[in-house]
C-alpha positions as CSV (number, residue, x, y, z in Angstrom):
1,X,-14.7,-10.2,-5.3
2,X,-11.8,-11.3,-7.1
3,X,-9.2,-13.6,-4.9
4,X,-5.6,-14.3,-5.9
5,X,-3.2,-17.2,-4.6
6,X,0.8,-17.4,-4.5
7,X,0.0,-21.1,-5.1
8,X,-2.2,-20.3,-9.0
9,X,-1.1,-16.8,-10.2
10,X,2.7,-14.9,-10.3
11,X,3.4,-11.4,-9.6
12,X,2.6,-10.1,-12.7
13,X,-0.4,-11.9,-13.4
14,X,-1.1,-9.8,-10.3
15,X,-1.4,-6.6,-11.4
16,X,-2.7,-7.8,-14.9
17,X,-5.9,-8.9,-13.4
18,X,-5.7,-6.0,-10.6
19,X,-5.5,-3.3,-13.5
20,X,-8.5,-5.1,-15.4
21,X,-10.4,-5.8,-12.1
22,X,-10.1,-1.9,-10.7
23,X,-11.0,-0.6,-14.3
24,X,-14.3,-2.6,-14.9
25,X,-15.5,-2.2,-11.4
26,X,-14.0,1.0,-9.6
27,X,-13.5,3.4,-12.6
28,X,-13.2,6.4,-10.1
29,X,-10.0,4.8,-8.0
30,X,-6.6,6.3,-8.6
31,X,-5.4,3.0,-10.2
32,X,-1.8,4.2,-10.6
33,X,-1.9,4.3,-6.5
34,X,-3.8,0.7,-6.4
35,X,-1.1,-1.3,-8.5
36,X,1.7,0.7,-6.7
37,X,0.5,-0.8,-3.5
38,X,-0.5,-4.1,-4.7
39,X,3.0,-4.2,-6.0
40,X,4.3,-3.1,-2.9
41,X,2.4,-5.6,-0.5
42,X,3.3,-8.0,-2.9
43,X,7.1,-7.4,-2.3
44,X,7.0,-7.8,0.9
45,X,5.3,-10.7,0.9
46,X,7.5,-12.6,-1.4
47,X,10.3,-10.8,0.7
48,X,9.7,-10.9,4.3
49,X,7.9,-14.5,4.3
50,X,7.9,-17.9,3.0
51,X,6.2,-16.7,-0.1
52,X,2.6,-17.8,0.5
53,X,-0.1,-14.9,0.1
54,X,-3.5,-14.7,-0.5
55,X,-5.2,-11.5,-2.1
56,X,-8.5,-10.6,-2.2
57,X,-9.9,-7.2,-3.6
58,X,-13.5,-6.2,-3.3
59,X,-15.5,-3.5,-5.3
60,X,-18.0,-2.1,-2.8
61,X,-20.7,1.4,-4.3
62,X,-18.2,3.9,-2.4
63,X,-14.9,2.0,-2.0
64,X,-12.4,-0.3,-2.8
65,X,-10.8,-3.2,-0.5
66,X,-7.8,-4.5,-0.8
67,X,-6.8,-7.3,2.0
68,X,-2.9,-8.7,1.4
69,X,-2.6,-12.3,3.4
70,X,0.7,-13.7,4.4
71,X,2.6,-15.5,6.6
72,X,4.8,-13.5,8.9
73,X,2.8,-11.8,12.3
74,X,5.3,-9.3,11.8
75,X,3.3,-5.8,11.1
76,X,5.0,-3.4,8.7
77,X,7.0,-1.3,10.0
78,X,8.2,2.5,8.5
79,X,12.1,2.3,8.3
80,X,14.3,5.4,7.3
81,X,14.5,5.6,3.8
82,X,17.9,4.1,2.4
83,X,18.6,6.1,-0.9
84,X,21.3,4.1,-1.6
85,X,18.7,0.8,-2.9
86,X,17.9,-0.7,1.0
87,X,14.6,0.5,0.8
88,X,12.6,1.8,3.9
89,X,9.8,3.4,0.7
90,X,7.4,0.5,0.9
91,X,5.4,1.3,3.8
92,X,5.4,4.7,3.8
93,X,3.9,5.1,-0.1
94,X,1.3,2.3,1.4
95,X,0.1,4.4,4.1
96,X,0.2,7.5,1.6
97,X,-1.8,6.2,-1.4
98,X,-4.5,4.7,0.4
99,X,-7.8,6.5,2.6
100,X,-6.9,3.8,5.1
101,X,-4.4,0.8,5.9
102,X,-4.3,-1.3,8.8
103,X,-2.9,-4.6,9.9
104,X,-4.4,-7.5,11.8
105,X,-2.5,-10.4,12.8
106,X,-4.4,-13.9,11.7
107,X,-3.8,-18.0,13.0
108,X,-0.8,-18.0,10.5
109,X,0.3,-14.5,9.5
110,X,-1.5,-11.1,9.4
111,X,-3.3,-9.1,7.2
112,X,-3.0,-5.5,5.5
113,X,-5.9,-4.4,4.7
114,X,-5.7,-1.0,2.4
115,X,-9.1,1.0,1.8
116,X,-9.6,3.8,-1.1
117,X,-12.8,5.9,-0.6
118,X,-14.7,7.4,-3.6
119,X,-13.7,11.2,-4.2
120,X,-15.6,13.4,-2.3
121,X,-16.7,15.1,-5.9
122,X,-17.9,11.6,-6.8
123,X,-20.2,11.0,-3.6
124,X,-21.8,15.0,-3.9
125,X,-22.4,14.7,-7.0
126,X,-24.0,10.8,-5.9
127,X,-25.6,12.8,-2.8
128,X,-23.9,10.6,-0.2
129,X,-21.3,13.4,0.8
130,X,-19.5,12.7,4.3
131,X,-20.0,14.1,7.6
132,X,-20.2,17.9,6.9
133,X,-19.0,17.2,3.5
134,X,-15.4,16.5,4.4
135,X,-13.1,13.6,2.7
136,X,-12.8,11.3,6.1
137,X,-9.3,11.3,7.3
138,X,-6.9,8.4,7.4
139,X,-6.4,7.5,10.9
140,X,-2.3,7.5,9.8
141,X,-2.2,10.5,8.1
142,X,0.0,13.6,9.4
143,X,-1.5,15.6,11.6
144,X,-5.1,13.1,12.8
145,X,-3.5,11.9,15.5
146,X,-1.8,8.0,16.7
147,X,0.8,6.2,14.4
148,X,-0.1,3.4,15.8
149,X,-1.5,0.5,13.8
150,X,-4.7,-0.6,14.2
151,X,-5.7,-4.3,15.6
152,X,-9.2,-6.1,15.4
153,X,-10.1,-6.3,18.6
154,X,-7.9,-4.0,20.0
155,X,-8.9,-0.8,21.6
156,X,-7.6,1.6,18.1
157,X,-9.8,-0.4,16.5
């Protein structure tokens, strides 16, 4: 498990150890799509809190974890996109990139936790395909059902 801290590492020590982390351990994740959301979690950290954030990334046989800790209960929210540089992108590539996202609030903040499952190529091949052989579908994704963000504890989850 690597963990990162506002308080020891900057932004782009971030992604530096991200990039080398994802590569050594999880050579099959899209890492492109892991920085971009690192980066973007990251930005809206620094931007919609006091700064403090705590990131911890996990390398499990068939997927990759990604939890983002800050200090604002507030859950994302998707916002019209504003082409004109007010942004409204952030959420939206976070939910698009990833095989699952959800958010659970905490004592002092919340946490996004962002999932990426191994290809479905990867896990035949590995003999571990999914139920009927399928990719599993994000509970976000267009078409599978509630927008709705899902809670610990709550009944989406």
């Amino acid at each position: 498990m690597l963990v990162l801290d506002s308080r020891t590492v900057d932004s782009a020590e971030v992604r530096e150890t991200v990039t080398g982390f994802v590569a050594d351990r999880c050579p099959w994740a899209d890492l492109a799509a892991v920085r971009l959301v690192v980066t973007e979690l990251l930005a809206n950290a620094l931007h919609h809190t006091d700064g403090a954030w705590c990131l911890r990334l996990r390398a499990q046989e068939q997927r990759l974890i990604l939890e983002m800790e800050d200090t604002s209960p507030a859950p994302p929210t998707t916002r019209q996109p504003d082409f004109e540089g007010g942004g409204g992108f952030g959420w939206r590539l976070v939910q698009q990139l990833t095989d699952r996202v959800d958010v659970r609030p905490g004592p002092t903040g919340k946490t996004v936790r962002a999932e990426w499952w191994v290809p479905a190529e990867r896990r035949a091949e590995a003999g571990t395909r999914g139920r009927g052989g399928h990719r599993p579908v994000r509970p976000d994704a267009p078409g599978s059902g509630s927008r709705l963000m899902q809670y610990a504890g709550s009944a989406a989850s």
